[in-house]
Biopython code that builds the backbone (N, CA, C, O; Angstrom):
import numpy as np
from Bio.PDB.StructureBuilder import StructureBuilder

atoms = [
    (1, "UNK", "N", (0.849, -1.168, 0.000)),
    (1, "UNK", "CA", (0.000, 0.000, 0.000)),
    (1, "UNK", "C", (0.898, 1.234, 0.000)),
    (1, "UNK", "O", (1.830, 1.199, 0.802)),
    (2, "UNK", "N", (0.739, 2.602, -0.966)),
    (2, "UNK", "CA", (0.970, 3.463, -0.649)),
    (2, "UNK", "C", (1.274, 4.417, 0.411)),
    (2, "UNK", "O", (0.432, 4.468, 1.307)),
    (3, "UNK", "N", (2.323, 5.211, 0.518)),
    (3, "UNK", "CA", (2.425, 6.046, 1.717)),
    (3, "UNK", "C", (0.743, 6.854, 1.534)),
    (3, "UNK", "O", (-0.074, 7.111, 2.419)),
    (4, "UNK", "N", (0.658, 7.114, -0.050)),
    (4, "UNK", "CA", (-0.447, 8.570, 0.043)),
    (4, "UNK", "C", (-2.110, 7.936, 0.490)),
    (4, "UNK", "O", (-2.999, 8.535, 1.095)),
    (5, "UNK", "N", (-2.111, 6.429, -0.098)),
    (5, "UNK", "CA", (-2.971, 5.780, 0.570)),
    (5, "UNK", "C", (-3.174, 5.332, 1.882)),
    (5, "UNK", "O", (-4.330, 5.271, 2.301)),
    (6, "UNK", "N", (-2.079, 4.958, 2.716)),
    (6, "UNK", "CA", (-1.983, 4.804, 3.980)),
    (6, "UNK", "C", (-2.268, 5.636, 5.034)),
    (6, "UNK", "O", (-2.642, 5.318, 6.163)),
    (7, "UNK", "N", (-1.980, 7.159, 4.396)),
    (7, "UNK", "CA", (-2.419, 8.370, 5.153)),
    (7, "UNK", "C", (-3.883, 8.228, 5.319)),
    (7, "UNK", "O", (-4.637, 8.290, 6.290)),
    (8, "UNK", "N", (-4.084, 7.947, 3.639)),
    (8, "UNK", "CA", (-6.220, 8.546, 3.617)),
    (8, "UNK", "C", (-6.629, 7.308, 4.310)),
    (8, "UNK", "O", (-7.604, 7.592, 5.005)),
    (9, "UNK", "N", (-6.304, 6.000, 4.436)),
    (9, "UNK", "CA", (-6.573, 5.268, 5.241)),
    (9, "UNK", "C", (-6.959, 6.000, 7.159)),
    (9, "UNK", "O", (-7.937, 6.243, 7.867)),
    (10, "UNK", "N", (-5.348, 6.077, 7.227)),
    (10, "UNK", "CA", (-5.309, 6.861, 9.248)),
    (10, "UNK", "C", (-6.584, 7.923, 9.253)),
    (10, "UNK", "O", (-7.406, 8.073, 10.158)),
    (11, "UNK", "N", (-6.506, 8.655, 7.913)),
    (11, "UNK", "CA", (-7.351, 9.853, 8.380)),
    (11, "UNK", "C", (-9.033, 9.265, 8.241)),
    (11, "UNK", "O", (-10.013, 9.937, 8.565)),
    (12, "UNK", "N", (-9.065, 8.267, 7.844)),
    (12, "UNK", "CA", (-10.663, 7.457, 7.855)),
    (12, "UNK", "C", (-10.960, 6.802, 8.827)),
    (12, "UNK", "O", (-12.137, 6.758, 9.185)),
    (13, "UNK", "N", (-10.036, 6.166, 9.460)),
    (13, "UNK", "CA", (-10.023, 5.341, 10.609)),
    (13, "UNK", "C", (-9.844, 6.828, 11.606)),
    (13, "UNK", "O", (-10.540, 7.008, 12.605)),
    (14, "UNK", "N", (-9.343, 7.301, 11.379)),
    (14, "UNK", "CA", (-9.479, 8.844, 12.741)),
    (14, "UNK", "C", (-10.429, 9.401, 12.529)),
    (14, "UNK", "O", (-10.676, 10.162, 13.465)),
    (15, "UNK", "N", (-11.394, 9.457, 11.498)),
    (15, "UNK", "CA", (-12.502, 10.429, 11.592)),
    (15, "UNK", "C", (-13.434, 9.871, 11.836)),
    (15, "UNK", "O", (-14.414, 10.537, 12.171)),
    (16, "UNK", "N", (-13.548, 8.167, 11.762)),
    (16, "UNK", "CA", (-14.669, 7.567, 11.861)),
    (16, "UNK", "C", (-14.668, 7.023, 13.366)),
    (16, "UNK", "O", (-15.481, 6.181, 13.747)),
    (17, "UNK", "N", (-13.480, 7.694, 14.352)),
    (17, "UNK", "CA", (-12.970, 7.031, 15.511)),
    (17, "UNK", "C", (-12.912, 5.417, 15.863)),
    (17, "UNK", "O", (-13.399, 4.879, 16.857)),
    (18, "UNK", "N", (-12.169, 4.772, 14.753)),
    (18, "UNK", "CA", (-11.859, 3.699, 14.546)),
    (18, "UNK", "C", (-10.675, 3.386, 15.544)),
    (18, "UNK", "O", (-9.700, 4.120, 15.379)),
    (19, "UNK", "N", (-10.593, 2.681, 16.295)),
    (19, "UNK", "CA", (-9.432, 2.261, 17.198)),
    (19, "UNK", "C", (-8.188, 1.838, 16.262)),
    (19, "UNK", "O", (-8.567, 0.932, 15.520)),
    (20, "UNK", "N", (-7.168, 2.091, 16.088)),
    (20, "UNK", "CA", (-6.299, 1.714, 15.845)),
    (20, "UNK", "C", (-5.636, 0.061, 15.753)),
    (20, "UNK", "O", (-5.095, -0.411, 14.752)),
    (21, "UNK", "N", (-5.784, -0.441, 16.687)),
    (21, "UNK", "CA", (-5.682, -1.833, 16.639)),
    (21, "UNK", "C", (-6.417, -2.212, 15.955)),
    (21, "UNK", "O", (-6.046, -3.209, 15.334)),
    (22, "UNK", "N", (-7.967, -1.647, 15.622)),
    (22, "UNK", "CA", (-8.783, -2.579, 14.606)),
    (22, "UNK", "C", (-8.179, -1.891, 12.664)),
    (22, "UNK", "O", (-7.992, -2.305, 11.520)),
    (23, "UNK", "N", (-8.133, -0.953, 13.286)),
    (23, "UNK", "CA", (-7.807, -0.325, 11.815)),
    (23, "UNK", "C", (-6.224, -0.472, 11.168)),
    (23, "UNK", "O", (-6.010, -0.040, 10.035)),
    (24, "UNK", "N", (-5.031, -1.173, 12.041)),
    (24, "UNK", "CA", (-4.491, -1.483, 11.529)),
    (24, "UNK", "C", (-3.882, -2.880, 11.903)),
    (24, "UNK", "O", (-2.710, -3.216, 11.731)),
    (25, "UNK", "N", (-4.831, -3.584, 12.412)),
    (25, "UNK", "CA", (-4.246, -4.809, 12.622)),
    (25, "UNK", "C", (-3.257, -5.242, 13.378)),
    (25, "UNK", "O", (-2.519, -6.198, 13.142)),
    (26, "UNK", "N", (-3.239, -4.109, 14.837)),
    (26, "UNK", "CA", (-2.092, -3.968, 15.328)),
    (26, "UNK", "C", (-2.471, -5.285, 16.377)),
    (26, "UNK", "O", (-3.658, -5.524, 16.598)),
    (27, "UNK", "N", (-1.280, -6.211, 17.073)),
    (27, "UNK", "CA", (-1.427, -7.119, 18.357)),
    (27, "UNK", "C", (-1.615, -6.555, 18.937)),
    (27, "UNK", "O", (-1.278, -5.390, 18.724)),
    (28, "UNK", "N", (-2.441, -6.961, 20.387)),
    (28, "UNK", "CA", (-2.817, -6.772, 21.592)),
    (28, "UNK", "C", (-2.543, -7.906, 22.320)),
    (28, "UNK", "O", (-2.759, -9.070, 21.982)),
    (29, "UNK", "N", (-1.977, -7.434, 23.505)),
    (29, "UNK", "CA", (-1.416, -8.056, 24.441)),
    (29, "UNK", "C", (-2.149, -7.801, 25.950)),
    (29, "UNK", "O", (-2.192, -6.672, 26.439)),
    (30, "UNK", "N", (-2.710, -8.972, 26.617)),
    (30, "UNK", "CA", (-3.297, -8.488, 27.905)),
    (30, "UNK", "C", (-2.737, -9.852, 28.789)),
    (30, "UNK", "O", (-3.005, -11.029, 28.547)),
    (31, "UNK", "N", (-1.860, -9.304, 29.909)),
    (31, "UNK", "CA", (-1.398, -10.128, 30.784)),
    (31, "UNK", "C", (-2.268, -9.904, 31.938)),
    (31, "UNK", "O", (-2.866, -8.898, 32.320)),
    (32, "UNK", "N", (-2.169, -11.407, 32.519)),
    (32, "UNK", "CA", (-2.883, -11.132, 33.877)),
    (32, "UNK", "C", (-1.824, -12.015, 34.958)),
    (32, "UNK", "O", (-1.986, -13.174, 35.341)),
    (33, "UNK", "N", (-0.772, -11.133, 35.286)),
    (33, "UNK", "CA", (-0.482, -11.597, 36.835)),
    (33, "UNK", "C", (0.970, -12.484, 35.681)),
    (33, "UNK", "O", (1.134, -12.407, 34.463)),
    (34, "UNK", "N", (1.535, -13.023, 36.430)),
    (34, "UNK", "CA", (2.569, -14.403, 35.798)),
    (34, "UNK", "C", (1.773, -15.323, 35.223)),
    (34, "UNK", "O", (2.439, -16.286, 34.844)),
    (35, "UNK", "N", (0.647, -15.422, 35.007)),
    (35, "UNK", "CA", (-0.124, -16.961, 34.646)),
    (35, "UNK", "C", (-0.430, -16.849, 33.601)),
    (35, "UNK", "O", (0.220, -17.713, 33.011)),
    (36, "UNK", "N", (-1.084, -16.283, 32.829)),
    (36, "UNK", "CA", (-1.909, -15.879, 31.426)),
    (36, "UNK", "C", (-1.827, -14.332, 30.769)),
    (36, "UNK", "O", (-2.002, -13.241, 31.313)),
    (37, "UNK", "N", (-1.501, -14.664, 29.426)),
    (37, "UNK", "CA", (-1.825, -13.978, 28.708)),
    (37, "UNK", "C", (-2.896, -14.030, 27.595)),
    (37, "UNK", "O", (-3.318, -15.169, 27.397)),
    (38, "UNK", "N", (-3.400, -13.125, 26.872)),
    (38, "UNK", "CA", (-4.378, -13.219, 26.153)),
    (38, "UNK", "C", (-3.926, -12.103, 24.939)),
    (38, "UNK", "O", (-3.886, -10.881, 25.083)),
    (39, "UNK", "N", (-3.612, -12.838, 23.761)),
    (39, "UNK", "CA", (-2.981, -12.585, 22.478)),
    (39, "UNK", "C", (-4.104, -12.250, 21.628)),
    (39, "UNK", "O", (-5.057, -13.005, 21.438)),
    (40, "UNK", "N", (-3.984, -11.230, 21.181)),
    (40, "UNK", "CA", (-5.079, -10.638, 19.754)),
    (40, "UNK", "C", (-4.639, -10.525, 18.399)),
    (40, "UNK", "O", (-3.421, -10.702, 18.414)),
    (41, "UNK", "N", (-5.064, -10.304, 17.171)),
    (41, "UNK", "CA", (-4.398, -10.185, 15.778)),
    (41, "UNK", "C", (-3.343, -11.150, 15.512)),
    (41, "UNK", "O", (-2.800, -11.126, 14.407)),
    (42, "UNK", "N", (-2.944, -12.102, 16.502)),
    (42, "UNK", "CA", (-1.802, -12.586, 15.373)),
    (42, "UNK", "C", (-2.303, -13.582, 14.175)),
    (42, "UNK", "O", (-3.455, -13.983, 14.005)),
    (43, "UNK", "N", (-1.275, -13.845, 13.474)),
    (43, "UNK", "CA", (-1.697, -14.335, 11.879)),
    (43, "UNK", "C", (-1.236, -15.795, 12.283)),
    (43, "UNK", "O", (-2.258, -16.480, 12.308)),
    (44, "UNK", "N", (-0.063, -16.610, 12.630)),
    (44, "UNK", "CA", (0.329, -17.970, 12.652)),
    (44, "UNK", "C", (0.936, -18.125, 13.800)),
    (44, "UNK", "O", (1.525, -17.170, 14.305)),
    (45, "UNK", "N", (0.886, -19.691, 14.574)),
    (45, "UNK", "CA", (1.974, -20.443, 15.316)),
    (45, "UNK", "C", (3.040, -21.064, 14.476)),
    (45, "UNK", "O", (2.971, -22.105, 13.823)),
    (46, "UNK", "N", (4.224, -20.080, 14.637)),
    (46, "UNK", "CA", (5.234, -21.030, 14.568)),
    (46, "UNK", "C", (6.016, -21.988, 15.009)),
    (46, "UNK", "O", (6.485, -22.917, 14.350)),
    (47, "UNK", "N", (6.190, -21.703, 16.409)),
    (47, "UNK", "CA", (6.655, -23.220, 17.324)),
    (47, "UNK", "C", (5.822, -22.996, 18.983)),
    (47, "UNK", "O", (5.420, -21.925, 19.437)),
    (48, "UNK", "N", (5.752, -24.204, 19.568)),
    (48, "UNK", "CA", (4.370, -24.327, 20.261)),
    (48, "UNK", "C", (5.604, -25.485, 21.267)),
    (48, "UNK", "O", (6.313, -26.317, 20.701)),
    (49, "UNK", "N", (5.601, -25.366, 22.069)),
    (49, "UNK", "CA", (6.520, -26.340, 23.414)),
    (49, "UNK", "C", (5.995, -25.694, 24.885)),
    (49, "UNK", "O", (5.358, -24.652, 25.037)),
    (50, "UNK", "N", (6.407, -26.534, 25.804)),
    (50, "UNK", "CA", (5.844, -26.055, 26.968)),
    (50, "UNK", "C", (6.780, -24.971, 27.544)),
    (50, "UNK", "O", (6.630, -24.508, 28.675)),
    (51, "UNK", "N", (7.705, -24.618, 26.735)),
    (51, "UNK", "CA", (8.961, -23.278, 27.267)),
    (51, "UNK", "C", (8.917, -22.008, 26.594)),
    (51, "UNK", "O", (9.522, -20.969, 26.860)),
    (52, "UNK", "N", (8.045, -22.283, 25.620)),
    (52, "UNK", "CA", (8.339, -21.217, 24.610)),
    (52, "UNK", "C", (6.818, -21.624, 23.583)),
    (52, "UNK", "O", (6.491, -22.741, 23.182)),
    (53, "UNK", "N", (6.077, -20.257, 23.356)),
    (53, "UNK", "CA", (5.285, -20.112, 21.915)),
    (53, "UNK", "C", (5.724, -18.742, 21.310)),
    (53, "UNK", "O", (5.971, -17.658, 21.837)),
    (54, "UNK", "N", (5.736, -19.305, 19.629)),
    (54, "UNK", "CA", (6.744, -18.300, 18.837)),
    (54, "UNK", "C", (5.401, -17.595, 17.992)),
    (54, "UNK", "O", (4.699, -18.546, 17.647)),
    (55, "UNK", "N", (4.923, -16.605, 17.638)),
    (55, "UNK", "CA", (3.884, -16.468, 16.774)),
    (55, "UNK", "C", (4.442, -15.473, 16.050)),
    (55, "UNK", "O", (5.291, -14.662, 16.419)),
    (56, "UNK", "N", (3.729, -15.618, 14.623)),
    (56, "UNK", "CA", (3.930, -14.491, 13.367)),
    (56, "UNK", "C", (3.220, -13.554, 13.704)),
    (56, "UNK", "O", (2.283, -14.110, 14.278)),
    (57, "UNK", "N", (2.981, -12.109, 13.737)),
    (57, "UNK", "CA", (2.420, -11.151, 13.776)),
    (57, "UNK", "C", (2.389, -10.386, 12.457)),
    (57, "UNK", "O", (3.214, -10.660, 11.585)),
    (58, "UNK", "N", (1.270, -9.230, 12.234)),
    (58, "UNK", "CA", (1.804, -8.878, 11.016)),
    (58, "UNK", "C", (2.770, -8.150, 10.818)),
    (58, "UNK", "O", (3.039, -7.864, 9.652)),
    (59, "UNK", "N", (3.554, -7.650, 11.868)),
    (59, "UNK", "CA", (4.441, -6.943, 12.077)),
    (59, "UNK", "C", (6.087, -7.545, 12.480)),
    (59, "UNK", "O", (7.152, -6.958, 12.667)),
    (60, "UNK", "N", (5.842, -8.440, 12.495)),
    (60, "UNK", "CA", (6.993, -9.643, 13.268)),
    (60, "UNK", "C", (6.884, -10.863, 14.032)),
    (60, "UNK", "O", (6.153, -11.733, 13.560)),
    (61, "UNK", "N", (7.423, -11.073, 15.031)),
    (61, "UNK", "CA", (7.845, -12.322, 15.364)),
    (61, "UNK", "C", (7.404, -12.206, 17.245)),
    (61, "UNK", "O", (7.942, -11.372, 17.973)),
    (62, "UNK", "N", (6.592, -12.988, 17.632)),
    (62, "UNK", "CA", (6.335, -12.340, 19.048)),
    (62, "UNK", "C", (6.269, -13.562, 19.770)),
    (62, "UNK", "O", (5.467, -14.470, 19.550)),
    (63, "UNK", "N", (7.351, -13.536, 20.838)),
    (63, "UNK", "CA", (7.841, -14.949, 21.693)),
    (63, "UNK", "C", (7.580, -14.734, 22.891)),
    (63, "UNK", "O", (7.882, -13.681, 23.452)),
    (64, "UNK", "N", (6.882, -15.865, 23.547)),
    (64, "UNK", "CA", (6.615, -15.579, 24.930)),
    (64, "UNK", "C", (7.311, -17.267, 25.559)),
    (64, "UNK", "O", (7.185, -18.440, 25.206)),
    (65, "UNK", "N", (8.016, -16.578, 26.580)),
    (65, "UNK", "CA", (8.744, -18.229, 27.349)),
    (65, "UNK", "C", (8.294, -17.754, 28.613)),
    (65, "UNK", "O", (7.915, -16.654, 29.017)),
    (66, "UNK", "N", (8.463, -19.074, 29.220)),
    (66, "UNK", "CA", (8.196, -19.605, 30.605)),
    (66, "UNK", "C", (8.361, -21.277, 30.991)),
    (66, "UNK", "O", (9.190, -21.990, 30.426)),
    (67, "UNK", "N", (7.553, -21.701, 31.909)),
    (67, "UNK", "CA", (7.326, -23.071, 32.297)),
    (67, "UNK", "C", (6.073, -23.772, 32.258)),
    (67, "UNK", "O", (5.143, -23.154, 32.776)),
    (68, "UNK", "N", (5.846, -24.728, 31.851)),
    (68, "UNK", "CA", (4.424, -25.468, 31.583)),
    (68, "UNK", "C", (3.228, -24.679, 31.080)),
    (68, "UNK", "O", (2.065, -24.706, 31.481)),
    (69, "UNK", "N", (4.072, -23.607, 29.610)),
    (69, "UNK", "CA", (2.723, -23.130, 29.034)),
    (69, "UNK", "C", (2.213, -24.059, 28.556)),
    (69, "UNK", "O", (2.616, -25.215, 28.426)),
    (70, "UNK", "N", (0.767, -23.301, 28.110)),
    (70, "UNK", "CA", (-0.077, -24.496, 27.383)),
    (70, "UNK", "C", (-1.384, -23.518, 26.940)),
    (70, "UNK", "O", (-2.084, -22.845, 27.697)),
    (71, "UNK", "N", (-1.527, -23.710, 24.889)),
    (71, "UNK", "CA", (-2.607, -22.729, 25.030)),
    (71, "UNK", "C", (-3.787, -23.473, 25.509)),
    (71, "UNK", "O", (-3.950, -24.670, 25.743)),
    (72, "UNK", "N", (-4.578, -22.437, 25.594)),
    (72, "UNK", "CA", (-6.110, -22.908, 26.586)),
    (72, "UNK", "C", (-6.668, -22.692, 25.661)),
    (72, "UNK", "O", (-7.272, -23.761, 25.565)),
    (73, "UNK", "N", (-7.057, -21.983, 24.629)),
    (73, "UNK", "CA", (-7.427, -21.725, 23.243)),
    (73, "UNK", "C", (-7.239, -20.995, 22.204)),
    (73, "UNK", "O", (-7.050, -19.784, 22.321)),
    (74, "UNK", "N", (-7.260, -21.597, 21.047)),
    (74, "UNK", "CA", (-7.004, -20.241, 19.985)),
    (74, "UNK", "C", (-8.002, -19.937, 19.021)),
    (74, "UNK", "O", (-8.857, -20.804, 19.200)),
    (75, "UNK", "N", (-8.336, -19.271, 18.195)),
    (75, "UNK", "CA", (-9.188, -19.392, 17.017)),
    (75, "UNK", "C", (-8.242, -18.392, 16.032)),
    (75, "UNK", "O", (-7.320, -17.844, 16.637)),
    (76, "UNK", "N", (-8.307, -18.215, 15.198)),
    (76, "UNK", "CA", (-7.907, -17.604, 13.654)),
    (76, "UNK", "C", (-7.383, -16.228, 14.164)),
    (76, "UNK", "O", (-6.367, -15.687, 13.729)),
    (77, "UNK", "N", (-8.193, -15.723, 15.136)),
    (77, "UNK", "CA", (-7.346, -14.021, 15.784)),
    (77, "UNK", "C", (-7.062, -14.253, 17.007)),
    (77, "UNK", "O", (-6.269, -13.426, 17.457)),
    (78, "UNK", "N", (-7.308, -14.851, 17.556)),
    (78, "UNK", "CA", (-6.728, -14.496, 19.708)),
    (78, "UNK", "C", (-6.690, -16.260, 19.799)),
    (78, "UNK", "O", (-7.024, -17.259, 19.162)),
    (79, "UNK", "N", (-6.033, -15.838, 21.068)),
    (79, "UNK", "CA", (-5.537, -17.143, 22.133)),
    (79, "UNK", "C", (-5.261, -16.755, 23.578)),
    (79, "UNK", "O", (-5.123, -15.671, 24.146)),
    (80, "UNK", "N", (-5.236, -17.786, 23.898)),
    (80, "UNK", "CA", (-5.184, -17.451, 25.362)),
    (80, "UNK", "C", (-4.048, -18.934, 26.119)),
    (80, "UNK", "O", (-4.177, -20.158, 26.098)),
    (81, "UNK", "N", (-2.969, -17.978, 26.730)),
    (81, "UNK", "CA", (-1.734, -19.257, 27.167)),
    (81, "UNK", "C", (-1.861, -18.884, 28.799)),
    (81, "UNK", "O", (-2.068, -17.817, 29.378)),
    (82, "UNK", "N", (-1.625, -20.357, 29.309)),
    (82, "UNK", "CA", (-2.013, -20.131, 30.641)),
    (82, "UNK", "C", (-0.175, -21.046, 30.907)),
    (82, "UNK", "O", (0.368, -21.887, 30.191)),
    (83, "UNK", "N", (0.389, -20.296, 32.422)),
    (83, "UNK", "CA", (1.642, -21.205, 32.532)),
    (83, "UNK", "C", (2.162, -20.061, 33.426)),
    (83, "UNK", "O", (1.469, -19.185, 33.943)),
    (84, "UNK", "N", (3.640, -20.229, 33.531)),
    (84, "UNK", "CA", (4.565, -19.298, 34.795)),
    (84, "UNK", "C", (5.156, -18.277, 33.256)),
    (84, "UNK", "O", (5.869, -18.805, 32.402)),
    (85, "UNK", "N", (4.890, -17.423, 33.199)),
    (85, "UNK", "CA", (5.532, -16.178, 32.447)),
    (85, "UNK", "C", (6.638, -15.906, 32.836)),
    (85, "UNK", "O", (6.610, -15.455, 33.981)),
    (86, "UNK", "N", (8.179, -16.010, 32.157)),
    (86, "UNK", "CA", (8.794, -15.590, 32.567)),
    (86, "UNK", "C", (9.237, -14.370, 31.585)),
    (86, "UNK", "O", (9.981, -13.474, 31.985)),
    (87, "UNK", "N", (8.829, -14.404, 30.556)),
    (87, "UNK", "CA", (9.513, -13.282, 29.257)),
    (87, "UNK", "C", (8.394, -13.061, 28.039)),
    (87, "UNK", "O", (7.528, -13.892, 27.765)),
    (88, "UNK", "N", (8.534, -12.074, 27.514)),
    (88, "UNK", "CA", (7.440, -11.376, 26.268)),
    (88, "UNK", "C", (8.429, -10.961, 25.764)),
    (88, "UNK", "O", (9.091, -10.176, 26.444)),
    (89, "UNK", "N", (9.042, -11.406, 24.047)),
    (89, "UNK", "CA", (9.503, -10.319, 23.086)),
    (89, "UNK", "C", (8.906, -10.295, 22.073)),
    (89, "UNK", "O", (8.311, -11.158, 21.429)),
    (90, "UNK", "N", (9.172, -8.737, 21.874)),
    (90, "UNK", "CA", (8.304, -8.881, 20.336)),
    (90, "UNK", "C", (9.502, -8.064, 19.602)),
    (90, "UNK", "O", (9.444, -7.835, 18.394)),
]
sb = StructureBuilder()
sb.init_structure("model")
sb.init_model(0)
sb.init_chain("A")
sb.init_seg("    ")
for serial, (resi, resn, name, xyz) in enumerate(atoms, 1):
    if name == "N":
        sb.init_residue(resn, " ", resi, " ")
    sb.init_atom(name, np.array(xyz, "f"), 0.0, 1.0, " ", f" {name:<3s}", serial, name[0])
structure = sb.get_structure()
């Protein structure tokens, strides 16, 4: 997509007070405590172990480690990993 299109895009999604995360597909991230997180927008699992889940974003690569994760569910946009959190990179 265009820079000049990408603008008239922001300025449609800003005038129509479109949240940003929906209007550009940005991840969302909601931790609760060391135990769970709850993942939004991503596109693929790439590797899935009880130390580490690796996911594609549309923006990159977003790794979360710990001990005895395990997702609790996913569907096509969100998931939800329950386990001891020890690290988030994106």
């Amino acid at each position: 997509m265009s820079q000049k299109k990408k603008s008239f895009y922001q300025i449609v999604a800003a005038q129509m007070q479109i949240p940003r995360d929906l209007s550009e597909g940005a991840v969302l991230l909601s931790v609760t405590g060391k135990e769970e997180i709850f993942i939004e927008n991503y596109k693929s699992i790439l590797e899935y172990t009880d130390q580490r889940v690796l996911l594609q974003t549309k923006s990159g690569k977003l790794e979360v480690k710990g001990k005895n994760l395990h997702i609790v569910y996913y569907t096509c946009a969100e998931m939800r990993i329950e386990g001891v959190l020890e690290s988030i990179h994106y």
